[in-house]
LUMDRENGU-836076 format. One record per residue: residue in three letters; x, z, y of N, C-alpha, C, O in turn. Coordinates in steps of 0.05 Angstrom, whole numbers, plus 32768, in hexadecimal, padded with zeros to 4 digits. Last residue first. Layout:
ALAXZYXZYXZYXZY ...
***
This chain:
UNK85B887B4803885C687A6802885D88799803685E8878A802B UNK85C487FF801485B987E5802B85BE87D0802285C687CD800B UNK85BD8845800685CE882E800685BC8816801F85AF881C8033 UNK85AC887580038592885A800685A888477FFF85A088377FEE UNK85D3889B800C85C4888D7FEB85BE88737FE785C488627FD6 UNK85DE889E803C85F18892802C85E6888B801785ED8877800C UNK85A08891806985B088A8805385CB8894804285C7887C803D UNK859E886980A785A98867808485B48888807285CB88918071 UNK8587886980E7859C887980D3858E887280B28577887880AB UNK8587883A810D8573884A80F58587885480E68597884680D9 UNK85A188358152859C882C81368591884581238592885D8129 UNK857288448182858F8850817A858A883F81588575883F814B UNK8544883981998554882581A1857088288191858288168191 UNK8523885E819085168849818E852B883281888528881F8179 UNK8543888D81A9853D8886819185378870817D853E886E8166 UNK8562887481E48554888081D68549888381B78548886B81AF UNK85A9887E81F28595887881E8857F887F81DC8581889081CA UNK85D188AD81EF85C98890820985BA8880820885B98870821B UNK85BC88EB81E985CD88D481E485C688BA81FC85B988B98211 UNK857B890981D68595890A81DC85A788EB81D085A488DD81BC UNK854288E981EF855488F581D6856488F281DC856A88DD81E7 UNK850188CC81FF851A88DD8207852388EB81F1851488F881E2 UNK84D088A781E084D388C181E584EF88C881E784FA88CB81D1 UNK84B5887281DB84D1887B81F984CE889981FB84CA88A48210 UNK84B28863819984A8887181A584C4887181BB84DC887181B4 UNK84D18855816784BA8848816E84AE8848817E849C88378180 UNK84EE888F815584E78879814884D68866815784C0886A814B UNK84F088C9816084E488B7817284ED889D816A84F68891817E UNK850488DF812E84E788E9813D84DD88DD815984C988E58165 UNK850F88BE80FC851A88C6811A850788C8811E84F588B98116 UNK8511889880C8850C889180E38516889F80FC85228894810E UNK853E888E8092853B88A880A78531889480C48540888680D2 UNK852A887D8058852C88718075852A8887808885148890808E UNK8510888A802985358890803285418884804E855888828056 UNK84E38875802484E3889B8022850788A28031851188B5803D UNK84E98842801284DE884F802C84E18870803884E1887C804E UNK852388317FF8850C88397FF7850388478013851088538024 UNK854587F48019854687FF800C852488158006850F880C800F UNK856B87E08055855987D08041855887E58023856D87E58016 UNK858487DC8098857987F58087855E87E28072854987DA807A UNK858C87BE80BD859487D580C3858B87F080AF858A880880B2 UNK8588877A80CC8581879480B5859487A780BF85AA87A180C8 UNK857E87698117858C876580F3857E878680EA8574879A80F5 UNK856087678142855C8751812B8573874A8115857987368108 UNK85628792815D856D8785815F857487628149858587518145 UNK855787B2811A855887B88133856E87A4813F858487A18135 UNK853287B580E5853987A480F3854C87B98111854687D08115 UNK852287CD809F852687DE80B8852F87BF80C2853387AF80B0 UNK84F987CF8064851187BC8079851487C18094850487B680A1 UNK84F187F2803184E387EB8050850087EA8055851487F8804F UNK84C087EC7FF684DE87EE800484D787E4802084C587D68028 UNK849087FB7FE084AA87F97FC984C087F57FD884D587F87FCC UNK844E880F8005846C880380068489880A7FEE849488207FF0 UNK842C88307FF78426881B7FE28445880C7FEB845187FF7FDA UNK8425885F8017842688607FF7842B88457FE7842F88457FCF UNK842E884C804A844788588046843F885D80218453885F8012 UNK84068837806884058826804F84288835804684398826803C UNK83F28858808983E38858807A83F48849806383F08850804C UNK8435885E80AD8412886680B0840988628091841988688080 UNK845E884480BA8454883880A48433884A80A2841F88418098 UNK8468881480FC846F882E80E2845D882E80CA844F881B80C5 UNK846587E380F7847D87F4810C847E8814810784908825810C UNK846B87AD80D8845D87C580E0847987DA80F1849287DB80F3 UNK8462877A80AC8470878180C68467879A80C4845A879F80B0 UNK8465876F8064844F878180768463877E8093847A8783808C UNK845D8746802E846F875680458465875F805E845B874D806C UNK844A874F7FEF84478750800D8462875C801A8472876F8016 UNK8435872F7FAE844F87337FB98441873E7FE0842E87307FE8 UNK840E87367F7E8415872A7F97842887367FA28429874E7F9C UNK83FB874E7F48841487417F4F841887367F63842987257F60 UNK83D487787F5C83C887607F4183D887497F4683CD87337F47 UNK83E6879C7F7683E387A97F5583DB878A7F4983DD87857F31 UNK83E387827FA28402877D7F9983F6878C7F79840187837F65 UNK83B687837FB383B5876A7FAA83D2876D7F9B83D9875D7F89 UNK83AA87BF7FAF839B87B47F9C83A587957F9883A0878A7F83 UNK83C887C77FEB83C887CB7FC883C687CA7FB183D687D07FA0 UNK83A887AC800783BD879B7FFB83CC87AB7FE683D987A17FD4 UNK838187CA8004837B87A87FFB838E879C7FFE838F87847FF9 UNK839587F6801F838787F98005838987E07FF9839287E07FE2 UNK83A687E4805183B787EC804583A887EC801F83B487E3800B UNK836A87DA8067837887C38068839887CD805183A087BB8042 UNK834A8809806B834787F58059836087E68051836887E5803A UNK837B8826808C8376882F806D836B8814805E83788809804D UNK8370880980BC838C880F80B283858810808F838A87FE807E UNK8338881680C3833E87FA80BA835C87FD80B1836087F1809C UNK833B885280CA8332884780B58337882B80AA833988258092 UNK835A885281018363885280E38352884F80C9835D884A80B3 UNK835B881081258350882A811A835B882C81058365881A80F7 UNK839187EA8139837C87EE81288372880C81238382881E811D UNK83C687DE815683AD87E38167839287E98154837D87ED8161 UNK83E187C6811E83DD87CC813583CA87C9814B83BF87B38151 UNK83DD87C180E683D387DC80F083CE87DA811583BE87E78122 UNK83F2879080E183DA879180D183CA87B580E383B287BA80E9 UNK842A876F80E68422878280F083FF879380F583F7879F8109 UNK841F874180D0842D874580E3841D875B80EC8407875A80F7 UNK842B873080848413873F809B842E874480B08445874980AA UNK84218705804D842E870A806484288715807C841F8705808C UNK841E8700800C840F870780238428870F803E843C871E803C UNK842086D27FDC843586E97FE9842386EC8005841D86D78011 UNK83F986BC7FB6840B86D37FA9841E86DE7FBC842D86EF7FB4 UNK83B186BD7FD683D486BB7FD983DC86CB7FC583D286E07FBE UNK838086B27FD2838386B77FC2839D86B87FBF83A686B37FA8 UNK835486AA8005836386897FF4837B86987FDD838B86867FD5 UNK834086D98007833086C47FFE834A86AC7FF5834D86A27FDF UNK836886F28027836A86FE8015835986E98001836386E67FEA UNK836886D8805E838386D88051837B86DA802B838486CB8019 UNK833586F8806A833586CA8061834C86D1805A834986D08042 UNK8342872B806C832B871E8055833287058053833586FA803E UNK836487288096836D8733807D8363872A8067836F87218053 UNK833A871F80B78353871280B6836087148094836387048081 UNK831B874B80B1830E872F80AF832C871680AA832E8702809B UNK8339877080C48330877680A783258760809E8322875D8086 UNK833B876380F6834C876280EC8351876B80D18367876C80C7 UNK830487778108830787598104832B875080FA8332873980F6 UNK830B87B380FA82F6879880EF82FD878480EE82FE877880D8 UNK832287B8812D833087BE8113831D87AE80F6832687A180E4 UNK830187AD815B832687938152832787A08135832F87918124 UNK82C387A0814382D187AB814E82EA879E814382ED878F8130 UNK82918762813B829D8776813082B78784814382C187748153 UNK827C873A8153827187528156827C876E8150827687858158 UNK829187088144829187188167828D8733816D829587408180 UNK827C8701811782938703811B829D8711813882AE8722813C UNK82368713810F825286FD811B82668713811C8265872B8120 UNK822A872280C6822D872380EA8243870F80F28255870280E8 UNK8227871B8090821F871180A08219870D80B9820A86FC80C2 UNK825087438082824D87258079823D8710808F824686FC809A UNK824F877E808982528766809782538754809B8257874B80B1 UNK8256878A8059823A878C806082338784807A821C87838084 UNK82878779804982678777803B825487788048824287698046 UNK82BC8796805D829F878A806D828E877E8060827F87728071 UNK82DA87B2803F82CC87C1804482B287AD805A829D87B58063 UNK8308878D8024830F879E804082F087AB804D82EF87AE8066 UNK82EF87837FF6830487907FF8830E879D8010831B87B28011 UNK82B58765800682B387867FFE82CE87907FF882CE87A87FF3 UNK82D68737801A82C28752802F82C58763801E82D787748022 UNK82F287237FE282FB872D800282F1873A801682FE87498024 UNK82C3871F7FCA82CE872D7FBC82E787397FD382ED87517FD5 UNK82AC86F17FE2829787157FDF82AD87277FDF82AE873A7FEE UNK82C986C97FD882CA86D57FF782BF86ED7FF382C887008000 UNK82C286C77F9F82DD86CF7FAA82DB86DC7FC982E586F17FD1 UNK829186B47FA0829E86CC7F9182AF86D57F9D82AD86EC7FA6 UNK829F86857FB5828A86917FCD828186AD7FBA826E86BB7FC1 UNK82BE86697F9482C4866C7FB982B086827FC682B2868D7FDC UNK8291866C7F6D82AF86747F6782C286747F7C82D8867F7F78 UNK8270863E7F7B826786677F788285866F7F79828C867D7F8D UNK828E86197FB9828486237F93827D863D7F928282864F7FA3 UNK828885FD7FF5829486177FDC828586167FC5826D86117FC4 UNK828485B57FF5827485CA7FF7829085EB7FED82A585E87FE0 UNK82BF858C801082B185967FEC82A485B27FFF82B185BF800F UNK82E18581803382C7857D803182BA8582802182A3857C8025 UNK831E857C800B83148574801382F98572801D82F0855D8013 UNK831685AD7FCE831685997FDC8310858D7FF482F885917FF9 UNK833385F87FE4832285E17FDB832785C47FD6833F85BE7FDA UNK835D86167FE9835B86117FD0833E85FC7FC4833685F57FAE UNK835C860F8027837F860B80148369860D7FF7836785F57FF2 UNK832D862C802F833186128035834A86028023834885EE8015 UNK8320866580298321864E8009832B86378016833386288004 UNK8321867B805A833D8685804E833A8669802B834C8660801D UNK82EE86738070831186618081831E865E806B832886498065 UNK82DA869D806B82DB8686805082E48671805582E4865D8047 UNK82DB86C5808F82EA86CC807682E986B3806082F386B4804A UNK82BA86A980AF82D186A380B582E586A9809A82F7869A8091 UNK828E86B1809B82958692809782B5868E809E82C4867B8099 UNK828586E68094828086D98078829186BE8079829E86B58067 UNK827E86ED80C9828F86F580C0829786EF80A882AF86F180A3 UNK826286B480E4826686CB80D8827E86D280D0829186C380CE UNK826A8694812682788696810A826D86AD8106826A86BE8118 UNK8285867F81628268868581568266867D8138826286668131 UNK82B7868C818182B2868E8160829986918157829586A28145 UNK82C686A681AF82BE869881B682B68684819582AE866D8198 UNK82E886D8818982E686CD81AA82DA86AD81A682E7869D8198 UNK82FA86EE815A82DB86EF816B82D786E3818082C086E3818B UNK832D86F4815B831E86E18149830686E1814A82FA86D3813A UNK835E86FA8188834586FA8188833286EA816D832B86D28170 UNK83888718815783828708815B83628712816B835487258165 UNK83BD8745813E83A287428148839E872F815983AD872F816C UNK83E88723811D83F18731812C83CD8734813D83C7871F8149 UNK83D986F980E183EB86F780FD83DE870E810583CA871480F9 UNK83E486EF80A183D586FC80B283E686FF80D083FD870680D1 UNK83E686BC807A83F686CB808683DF86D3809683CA86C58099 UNK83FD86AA802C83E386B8804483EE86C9805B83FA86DE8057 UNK840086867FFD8417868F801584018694802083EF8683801E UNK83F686527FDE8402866A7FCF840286857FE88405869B7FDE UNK83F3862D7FFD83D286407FEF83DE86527FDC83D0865F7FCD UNK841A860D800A8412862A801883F6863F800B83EB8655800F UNK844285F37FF0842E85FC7FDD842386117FF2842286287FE9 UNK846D85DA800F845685CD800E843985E68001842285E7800B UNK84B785DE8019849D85E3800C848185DD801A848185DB8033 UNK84DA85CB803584D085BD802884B685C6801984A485B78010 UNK84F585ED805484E785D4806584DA85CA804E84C985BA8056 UNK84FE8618803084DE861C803F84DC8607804E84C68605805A UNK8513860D7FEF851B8612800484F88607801E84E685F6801C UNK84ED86307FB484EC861F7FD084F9861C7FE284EF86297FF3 UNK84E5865A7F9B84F886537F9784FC86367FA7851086297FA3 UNK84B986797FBD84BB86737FAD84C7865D7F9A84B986507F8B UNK84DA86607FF584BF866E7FF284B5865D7FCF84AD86467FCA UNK85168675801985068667800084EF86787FFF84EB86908003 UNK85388667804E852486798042851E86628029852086498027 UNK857F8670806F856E865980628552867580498557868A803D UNK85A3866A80A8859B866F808E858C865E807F858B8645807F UNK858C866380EE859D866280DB8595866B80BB857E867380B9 UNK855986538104856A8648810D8589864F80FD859C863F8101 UNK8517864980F28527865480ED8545864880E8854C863A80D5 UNK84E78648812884FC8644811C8513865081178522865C8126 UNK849E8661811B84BD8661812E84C7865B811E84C0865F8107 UNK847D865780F48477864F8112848F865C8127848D865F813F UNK848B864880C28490864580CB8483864380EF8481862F80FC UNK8488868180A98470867380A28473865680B6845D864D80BC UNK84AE869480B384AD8698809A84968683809084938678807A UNK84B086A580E684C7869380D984C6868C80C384D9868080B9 UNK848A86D080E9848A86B380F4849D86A180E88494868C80DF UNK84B686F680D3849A86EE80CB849086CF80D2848E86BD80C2 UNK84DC86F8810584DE86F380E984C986E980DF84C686D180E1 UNK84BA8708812D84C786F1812D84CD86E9811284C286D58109 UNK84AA8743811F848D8723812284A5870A8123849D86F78116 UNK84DD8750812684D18758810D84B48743810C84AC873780F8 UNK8502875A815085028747814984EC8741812284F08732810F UNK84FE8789816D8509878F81508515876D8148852A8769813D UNK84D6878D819684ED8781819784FD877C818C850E876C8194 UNK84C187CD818184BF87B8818884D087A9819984DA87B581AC UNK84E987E6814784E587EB815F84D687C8817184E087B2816D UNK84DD87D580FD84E687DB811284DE87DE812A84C687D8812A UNK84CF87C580C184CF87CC80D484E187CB80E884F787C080E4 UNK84AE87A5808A84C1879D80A484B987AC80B884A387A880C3 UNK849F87B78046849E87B8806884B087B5807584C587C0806F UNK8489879F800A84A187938021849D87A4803A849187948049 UNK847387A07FC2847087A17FEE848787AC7FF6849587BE7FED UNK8483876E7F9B8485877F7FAC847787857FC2846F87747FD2 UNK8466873F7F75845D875B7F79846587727F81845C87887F79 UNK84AB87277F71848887247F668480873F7F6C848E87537F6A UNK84D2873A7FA084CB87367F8484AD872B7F83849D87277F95 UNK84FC87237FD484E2872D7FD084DD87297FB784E287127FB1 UNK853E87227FEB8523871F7FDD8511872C7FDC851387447FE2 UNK8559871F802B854D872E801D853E871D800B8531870A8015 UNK8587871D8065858587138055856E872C8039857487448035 UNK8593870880AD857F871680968577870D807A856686FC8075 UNK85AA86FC80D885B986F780CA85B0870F80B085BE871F80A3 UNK85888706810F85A08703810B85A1870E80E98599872480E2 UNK855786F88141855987088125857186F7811E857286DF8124 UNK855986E5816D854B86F58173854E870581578549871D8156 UNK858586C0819E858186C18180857486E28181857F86F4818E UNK8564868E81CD857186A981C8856D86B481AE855686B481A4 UNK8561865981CE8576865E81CE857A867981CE8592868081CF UNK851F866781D08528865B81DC8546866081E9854B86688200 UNK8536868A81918516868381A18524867B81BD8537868A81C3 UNK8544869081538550868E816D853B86868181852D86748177 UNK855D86AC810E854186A08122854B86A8813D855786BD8142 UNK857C86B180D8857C86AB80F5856486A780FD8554869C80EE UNK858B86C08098857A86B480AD857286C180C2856586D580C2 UNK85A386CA806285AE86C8808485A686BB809685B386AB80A3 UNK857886B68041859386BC8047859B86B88055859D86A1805C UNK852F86D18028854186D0803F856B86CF8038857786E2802E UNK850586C17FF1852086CA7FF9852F86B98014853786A28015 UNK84D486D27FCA84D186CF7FE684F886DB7FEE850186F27FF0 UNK84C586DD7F9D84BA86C67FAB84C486C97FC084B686BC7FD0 UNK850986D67F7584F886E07F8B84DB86CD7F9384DA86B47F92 UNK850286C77F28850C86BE7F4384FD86C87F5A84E586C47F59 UNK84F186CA7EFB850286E37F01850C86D97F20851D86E57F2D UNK84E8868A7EEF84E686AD7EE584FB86B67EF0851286AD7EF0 UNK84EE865F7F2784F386617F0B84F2867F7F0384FB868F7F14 UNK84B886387F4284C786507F4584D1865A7F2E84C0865F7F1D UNK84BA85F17F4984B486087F4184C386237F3C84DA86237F33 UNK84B885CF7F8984C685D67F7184B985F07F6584AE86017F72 UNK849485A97FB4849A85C47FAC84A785CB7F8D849685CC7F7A UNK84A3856B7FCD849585787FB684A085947FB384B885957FAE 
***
């Protein structure tokens, strides 16, 4: 049975949690809350260990030391997932899916229906209300096949967005996406954290959604290396990128410098 979350308590708290993927430990010893209606970004270099985490969260990797709570939950035990919306990492979600776009975005009421129960106006409000947030309305009715990757990853976003989560969970939401879908997709989770949802965003930089982030979690090598405001994170002008730089390392790879202010944790 899922316990209830007591006021003023994180939804979302990591302590010193481990994740290890066939005996190799890939994120080391990460600890952070999440408030009601923060945004969260997790960054880092690929290999950061930054999709592993995430995964660990929803459980499809194991989490081999520590311990997460999801909403004052320790997480083998929680149950309540129609609270919890995760977006995975671009998906074929057109491939072989003879589906509208309308039907796939109404995947996302299943957690809040009954059993086999038709949708209600009030399921099939709510799905409208997910197209015209990430901008496909007027796509409703095409297949799913049809639409371009940054589209169909605005479709993703939409069924996440339909079953109505208080903590959204995105792996990496920009990548490989046009930038207009960048924008949609950063906008609609703006709008979901102004109406108290909590997100934690992966991403490998912050592009479009650098206005709506309240703190960004640096990784390298799968520990924190930097927890505090986004503006005080000195990236480096090859941050992310095998662009050559003095020293023995490249940028990508040299730990994230900390101003002394930012503090950490």
């Amino acid at each position: 049975m899922t316990t209830a979350q007591r006021p003023g308590e994180p939804v979302l708290r990591l302590e010193r949690v481990g994740v290890a993927l066939g005996g190799r430990p890939i994120v080391r010893d990460v600890s952070l809350d999440v408030a009601p209606g923060q945004v969260v970004a997790v960054l880092g270099a690929n290999g950061s260990g930054k999709s592993t985490l995430l995964k660990a969260l929803v459980g499809l990797n194991p989490v081999t030391d520590g311990s997460v709570f999801m909403f004052g939950t320790p997480l083998p035990r929680f149950r309540d997932w129609s609270r919890v919306g995760y977006v995975p990492q671009r998906s074929t979600v057109g491939a072989g899916v003879p589906a509208t776009v309308r039907e796939v975005v109404a995947g996302g009421r299943i957690a809040r229906r009954r059993p086999f129960w038709p949708m209600t106006r009030a399921d099939r409000r709510t799905v409208a209300a997910a197209l015209e947030s990430v901008g496909l309305a007027d796509r409703a009715g095409h297949s799913v096949a049809t639409l371009s990757g940054g589209q169909q990853q605005r479709a993703l976003v939409a069924r996440t967005l339909a079953g109505e989560p208080e903590l959204l969970l995105l792996d990496e939401p920009n990548a490989g996406v046009d930038h207009d879908s960048q924008e949609a997709i950063a906008a609609t989770l703006g709008e979901r954290a102004r109406a108290g949802a909590s997100v934690v965003v992966v991403l490998h930089e912050l592009g479009p959604f650098a206005p709506l982030i309240d703190r960004a979690v640096a990784l390298r090598e799968g520990r924190v290396t930097y927890d505090g405001p986004p503006d005080q994170l000195a990236l480096g002008d090859g941050y992310g990128h095998h662009h050559p730089v003095d020293g023995p390392l490249p940028a990508w790879q040299a730990p994230l410098e900390v101003r002394p202010e930012a503090g950490g944790r």
